[in-house]
RODO-2510 file (C-alpha; in nm, 4 decimals, decimal comma):
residues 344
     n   res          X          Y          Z
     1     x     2,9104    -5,1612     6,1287
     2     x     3,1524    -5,4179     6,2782
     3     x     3,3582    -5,3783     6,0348
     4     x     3,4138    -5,0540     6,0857
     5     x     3,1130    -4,8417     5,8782
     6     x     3,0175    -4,5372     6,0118
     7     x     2,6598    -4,5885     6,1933
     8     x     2,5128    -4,2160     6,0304
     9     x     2,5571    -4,3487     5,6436
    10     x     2,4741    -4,6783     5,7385
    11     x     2,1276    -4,5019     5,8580
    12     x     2,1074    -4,2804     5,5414
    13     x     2,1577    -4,5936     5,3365
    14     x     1,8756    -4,8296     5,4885
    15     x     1,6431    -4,4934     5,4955
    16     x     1,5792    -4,4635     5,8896
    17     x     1,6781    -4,2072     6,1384
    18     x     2,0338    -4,2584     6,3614
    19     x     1,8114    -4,2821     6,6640
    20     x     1,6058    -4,5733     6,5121
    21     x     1,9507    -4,7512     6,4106
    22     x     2,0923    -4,7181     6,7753
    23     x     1,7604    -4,8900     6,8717
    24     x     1,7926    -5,1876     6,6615
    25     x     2,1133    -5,2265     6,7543
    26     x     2,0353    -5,2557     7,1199
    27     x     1,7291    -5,4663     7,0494
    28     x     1,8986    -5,8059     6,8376
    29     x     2,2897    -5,7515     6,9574
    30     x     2,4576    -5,7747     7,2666
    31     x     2,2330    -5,8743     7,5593
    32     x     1,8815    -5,7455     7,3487
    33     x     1,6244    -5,9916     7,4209
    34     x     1,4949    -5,8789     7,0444
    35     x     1,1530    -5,7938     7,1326
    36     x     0,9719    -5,4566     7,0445
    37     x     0,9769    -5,2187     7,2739
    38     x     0,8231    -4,9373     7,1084
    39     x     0,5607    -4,7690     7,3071
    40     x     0,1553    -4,8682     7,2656
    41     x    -0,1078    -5,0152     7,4119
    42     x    -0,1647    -5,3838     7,3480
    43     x    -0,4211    -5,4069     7,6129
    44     x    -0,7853    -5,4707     7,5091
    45     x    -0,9885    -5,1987     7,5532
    46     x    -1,3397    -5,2896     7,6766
    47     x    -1,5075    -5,0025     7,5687
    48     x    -1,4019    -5,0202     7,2016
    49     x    -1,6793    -5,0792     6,9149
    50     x    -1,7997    -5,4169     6,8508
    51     x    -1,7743    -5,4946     6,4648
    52     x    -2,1584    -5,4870     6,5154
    53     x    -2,2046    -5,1139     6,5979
    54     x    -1,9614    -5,0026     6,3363
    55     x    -2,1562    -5,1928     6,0563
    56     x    -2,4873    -4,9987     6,2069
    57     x    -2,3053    -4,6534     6,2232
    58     x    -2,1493    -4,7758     5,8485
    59     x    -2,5372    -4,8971     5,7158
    60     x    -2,6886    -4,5314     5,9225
    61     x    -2,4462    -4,3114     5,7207
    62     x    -2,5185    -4,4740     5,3636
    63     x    -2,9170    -4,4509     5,4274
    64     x    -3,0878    -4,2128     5,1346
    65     x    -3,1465    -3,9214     5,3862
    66     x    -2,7808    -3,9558     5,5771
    67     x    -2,6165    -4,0186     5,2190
    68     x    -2,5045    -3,6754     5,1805
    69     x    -2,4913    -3,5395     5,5374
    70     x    -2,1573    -3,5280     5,7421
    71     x    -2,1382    -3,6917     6,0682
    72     x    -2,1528    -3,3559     6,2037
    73     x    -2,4952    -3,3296     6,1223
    74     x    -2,6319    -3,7446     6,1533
    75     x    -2,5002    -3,7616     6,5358
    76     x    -2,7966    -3,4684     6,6151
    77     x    -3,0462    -3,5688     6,4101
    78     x    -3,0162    -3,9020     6,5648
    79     x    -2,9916    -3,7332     6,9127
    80     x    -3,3608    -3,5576     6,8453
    81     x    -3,4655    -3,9222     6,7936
    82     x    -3,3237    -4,0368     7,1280
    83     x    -3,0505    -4,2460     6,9096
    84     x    -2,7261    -4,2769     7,0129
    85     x    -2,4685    -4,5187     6,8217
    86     x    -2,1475    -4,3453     6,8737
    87     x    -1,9607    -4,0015     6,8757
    88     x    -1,8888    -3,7881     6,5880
    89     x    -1,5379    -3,8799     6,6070
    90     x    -1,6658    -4,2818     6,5956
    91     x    -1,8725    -4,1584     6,2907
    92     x    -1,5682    -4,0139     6,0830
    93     x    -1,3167    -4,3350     6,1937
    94     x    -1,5479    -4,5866     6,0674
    95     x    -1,6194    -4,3946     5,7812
    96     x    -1,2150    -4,3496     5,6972
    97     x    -1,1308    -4,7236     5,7405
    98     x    -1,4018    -4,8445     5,4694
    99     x    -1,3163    -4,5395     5,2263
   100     x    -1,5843    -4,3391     5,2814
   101     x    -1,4621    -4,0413     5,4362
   102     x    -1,3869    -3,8486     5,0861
   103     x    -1,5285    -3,5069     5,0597
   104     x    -1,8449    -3,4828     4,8655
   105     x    -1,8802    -3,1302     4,7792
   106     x    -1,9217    -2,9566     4,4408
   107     x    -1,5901    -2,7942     4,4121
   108     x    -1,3595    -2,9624     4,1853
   109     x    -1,0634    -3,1151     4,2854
   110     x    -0,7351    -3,0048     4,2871
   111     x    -0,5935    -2,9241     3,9544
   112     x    -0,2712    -3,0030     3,7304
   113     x    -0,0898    -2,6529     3,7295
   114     x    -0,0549    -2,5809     3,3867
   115     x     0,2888    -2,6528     3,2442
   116     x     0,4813    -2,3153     3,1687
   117     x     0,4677    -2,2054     2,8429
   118     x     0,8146    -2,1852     2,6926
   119     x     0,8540    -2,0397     2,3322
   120     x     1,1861    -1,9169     2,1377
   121     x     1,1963    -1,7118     1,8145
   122     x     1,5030    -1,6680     1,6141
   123     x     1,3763    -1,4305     1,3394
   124     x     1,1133    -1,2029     1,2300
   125     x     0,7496    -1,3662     1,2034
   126     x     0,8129    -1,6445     1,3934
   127     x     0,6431    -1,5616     1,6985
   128     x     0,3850    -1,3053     1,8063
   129     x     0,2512    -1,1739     2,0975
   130     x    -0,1024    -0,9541     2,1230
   131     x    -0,2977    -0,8272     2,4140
   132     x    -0,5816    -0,5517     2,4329
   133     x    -0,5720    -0,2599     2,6735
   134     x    -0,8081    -0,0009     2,8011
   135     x    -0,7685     0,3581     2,6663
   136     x    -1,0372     0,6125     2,8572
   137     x    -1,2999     0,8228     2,6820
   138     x    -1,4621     1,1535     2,8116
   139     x    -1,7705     0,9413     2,9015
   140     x    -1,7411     0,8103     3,2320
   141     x    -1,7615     0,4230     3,2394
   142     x    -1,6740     0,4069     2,8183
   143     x    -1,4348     0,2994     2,7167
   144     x    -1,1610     0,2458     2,4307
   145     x    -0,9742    -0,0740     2,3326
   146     x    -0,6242    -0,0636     2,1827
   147     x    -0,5463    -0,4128     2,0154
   148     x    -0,1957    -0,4412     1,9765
   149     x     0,0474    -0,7550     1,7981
   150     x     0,3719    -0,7412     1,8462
   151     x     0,6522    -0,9201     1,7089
   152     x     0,8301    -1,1147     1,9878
   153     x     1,1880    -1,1257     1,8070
   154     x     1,2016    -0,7820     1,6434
   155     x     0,9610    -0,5708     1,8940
   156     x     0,7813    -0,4229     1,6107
   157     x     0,4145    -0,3620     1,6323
   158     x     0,2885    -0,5488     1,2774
   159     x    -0,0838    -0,4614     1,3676
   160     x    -0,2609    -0,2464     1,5933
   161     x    -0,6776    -0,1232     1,5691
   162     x    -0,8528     0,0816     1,7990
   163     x    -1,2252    -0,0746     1,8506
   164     x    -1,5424     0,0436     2,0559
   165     x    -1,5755    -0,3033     2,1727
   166     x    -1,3767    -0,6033     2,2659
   167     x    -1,4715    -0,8870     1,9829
   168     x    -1,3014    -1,1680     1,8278
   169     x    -1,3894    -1,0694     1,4862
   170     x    -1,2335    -0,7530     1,5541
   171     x    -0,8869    -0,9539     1,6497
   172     x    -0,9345    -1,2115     1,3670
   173     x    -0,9476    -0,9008     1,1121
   174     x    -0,6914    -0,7737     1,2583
   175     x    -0,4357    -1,0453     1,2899
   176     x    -0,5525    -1,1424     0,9096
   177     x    -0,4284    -0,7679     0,8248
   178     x    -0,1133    -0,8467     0,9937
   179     x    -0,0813    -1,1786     0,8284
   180     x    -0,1238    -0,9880     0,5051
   181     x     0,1286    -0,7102     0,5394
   182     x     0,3716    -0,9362     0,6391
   183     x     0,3237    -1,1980     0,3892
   184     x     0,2228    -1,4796     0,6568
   185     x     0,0755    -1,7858     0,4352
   186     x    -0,0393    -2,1465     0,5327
   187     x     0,2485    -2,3188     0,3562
   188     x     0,5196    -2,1664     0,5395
   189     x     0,7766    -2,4483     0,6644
   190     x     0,8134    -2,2799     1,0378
   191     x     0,4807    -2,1866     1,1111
   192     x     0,3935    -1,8117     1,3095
   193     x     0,3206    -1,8936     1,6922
   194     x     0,0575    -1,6682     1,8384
   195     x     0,1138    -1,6011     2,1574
   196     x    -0,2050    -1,4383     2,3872
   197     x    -0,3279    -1,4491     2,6995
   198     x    -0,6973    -1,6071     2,8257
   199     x    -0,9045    -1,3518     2,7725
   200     x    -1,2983    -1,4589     2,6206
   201     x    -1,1173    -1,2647     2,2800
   202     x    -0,8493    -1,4897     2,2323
   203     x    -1,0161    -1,8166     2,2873
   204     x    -1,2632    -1,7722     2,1148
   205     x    -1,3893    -2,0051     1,7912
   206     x    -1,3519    -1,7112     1,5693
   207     x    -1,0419    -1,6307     1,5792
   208     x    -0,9272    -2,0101     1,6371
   209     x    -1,0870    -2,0443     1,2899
   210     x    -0,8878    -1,7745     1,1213
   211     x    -0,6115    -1,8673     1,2451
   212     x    -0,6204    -2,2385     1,1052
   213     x    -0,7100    -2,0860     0,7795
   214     x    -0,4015    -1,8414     0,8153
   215     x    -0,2091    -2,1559     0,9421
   216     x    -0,0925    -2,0158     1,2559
   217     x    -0,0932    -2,1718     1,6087
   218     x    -0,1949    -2,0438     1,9112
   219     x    -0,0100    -2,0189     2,2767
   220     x    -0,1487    -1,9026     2,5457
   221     x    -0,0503    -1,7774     2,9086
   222     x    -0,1150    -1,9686     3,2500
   223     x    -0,4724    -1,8524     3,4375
   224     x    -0,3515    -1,5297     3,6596
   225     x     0,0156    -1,5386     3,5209
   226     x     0,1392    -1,1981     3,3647
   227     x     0,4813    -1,2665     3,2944
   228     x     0,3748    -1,5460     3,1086
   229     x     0,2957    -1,2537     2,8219
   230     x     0,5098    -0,9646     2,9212
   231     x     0,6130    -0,8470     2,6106
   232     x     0,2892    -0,7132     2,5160
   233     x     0,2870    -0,5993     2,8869
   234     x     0,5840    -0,4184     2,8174
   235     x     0,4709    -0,2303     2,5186
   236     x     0,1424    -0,1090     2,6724
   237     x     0,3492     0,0163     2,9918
   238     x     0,5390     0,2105     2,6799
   239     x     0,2279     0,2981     2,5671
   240     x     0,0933     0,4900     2,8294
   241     x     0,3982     0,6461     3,0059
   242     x     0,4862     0,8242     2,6605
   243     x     0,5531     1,2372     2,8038
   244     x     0,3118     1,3076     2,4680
   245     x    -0,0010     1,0303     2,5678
   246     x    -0,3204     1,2711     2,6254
   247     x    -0,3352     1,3807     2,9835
   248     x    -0,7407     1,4202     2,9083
   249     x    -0,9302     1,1441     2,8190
   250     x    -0,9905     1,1082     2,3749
   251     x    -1,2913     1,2682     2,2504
   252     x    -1,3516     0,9886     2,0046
   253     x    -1,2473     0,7134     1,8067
   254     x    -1,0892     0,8974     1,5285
   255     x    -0,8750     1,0823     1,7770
   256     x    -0,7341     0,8450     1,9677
   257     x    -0,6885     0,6681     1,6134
   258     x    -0,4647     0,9335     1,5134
   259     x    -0,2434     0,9271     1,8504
   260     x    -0,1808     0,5376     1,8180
   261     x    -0,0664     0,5831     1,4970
   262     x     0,1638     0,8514     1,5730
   263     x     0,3146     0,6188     1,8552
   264     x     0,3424     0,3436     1,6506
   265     x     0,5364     0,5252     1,3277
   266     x     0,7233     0,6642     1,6398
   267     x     0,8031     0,3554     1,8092
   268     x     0,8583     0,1176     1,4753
   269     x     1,0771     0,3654     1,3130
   270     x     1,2561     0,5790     1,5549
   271     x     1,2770     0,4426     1,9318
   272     x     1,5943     0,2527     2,0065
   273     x     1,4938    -0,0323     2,1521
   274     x     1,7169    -0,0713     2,4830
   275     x     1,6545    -0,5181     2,4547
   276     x     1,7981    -0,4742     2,0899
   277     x     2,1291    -0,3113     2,1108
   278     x     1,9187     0,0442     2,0637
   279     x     1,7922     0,0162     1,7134
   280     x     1,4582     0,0391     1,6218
   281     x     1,2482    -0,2433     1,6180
   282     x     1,2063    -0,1972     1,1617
   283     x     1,6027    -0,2005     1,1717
   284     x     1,5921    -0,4997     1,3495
   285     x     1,3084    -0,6400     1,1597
   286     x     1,4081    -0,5427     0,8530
   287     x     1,7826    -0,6789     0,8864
   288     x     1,9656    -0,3856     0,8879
   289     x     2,0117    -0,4093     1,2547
   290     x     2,3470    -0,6379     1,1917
   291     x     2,5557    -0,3820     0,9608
   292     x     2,4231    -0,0951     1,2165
   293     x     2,5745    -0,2898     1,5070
   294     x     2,8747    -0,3771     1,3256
   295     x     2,9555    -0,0627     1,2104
   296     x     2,9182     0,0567     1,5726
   297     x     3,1495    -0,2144     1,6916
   298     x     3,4234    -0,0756     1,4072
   299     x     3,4035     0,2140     1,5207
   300     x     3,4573     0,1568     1,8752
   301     x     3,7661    -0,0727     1,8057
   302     x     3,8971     0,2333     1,6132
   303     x     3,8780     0,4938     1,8883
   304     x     4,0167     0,2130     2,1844
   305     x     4,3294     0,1720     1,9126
   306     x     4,3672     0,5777     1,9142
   307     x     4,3198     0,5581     2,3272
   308     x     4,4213     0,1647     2,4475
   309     x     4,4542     0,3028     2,7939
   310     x     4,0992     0,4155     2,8113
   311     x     3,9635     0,0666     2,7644
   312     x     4,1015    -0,1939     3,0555
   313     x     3,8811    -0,4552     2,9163
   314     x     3,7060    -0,5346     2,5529
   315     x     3,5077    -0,2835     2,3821
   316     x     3,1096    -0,2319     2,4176
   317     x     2,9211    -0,4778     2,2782
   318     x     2,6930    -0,4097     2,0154
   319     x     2,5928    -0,8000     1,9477
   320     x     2,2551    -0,8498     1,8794
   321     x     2,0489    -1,1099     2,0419
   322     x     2,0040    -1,4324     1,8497
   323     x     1,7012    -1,5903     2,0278
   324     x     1,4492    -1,4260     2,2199
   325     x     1,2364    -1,6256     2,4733
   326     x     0,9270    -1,6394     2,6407
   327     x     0,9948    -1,8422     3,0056
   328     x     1,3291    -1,9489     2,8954
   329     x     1,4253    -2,2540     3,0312
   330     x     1,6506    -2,2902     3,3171
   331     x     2,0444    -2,2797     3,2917
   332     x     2,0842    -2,6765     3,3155
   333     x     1,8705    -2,6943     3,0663
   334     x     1,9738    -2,3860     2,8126
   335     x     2,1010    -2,6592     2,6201
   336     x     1,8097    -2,8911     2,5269
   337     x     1,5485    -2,8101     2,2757
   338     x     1,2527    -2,5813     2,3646
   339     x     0,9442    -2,6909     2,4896
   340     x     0,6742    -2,5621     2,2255
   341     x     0,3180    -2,5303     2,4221
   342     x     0,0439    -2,5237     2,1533
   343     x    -0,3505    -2,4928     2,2653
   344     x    -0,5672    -2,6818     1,9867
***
């Protein structure tokens, strides 16, 4: 600082406040006598434990019937025996300086939060995402359950069952159907990602079993976290907001059997899919979804050469999305390569 350095970086560079700094600095130069001056109490204090008393309160607390009672509780049991060997407060600071002052109740300790689950796709079957929802019956207290597995990349719906009952068997059969129709094998080179969330369905051994003999892996969402799975989210919002979904509840199985699959042929094959340059989610699948948006594009260009002054800027574009993410990473890291979160 003689030489000239600024006293605030020269602070921010040895890690200490300004104040502290200006302290030294009075202290060891000039006419400092170098002594500390910092405010305490060096004095002995006569009333203060004798190493004595804080081994007895330290051998009280560790006997078999103190062992697992707080001081709050040994100070006034040993008061109803006319004891006295210190305050609670003596109890708890003898107790923190030999390390015994840890908390000894049955609840677990904090947790790890569980790292966020970040999964890409980049074309059809590569990644899947399947939830079960609630649909209501005319039974009060009964209900339906709509599985539904959706394909992440393409937003098509490769399997769907309506069940009386929420079981893993149920899922495994279904996700083998799906596996099936779409030609899903073990010996694929990039294998299909199954993406869930934690209910007792989709951990379950039985369908962690079918799905190592289908070779697929599994994913799963973060305790409490929705987002972590909100395609599936998405659809069933879709689901149930359609103008034509029953206002009464179904009569049966069979009946709400017959509406699902009427929304699904609706939604696979002719809902334009707003996330996918609106074409449906079979275009897409299917790869016809690149000469659809390309012919779109032509003919845009064609009408802004007919009217230039109508367009100020480029054209609409009708580019469809190359990788579709669940949690994508941050922008700094857009770059790097994905973080694949598998459960085993």
């Amino acid at each position: 600082m003689a030489a000239g350095a600024r006293a605030r970086e020269v602070a921010a560079l040895l890690g200490v406040g300004l104040t502290t700094l200006q302290r030294w600095r009075r202290q060891f130069a000039g006419d400092g006598d170098g002594s500390d001056r910092r405010r305490g109490s060096p004095r002995h204090v006569a009333h203060r434990l004798s190493e004595e008393e804080r081994q007895r309160i330290l051998l009280t607390c560790n006997q078999t019937e103190f062992a697992a009672l707080p001081p709050g509780q040994i100070v006034p049991v040993l008061a109803d025996r006319g004891l006295y060997i210190g305050s609670e407060r003596s109890f708890y600071r003898v107790l923190h300086a030999h390390g015994q002052a840890h908390r000894r109740g049955r609840a677990r300790p904090p947790q790890e939060p569980r790292p966020v689950p970040r999964l890409q796709a980049r074309g059809p079957n590569q990644l899947w995402s399947w939830d079960i929802t609630y649909l209501p019956t005319s039974v009060r207290g009964v209900w339906l359950y709509l599985y539904l597995v959706i394909d992440v990349w393409s937003r098509k719906v490769v399997a769907w069952d309506v069940a009386e009952r929420e079981d893993a068997q149920i899922a495994a059969d279904l996700v083998g159907r799906g596996c099936l129709r779409e030609r899903i094998s073990k010996g694929r080179r990039q294998p299909l990602v199954l993406h869930a969330d934690n209910g007792n369905a989709m951990r379950a051994a039985t369908l962690e079993a079918r799905l190592e003999e289908l070779g697929v892996l599994r994913s799963f969402s973060r305790p409490r976290v929705s987002n972590d799975n909100p395609y599936s989210e998405s659809l069933f919002r879709t689901v149930k907001y359609r103008p034509d979904y029953p206002r009464r509840p179904f009569q049966s199985k069979d009946d709400a059997c017959a509406w699902v699959a009427t929304f699904v042929s609706w939604y696979n094959h002719q809902h334009r899919h707003s996330a996918i340059r609106f074409v449906t989610p079979h275009q897409r699948h299917s790869g016809q979804a690149e000469e659809i948006c390309r012919h779109r594009s032509r003919a845009y260009e064609q009408a802004r050469q007919c009217h230039p002054r109508r367009w100020s800027r480029s054209t609409r574009s009708w580019h469809q999305p190359e990788v579709v993410w669940i949690n994508p990473p941050p922008p700094e890291n857009a770059n790097g390569p994905a973080t694949l979160l598998i459960a085993v």
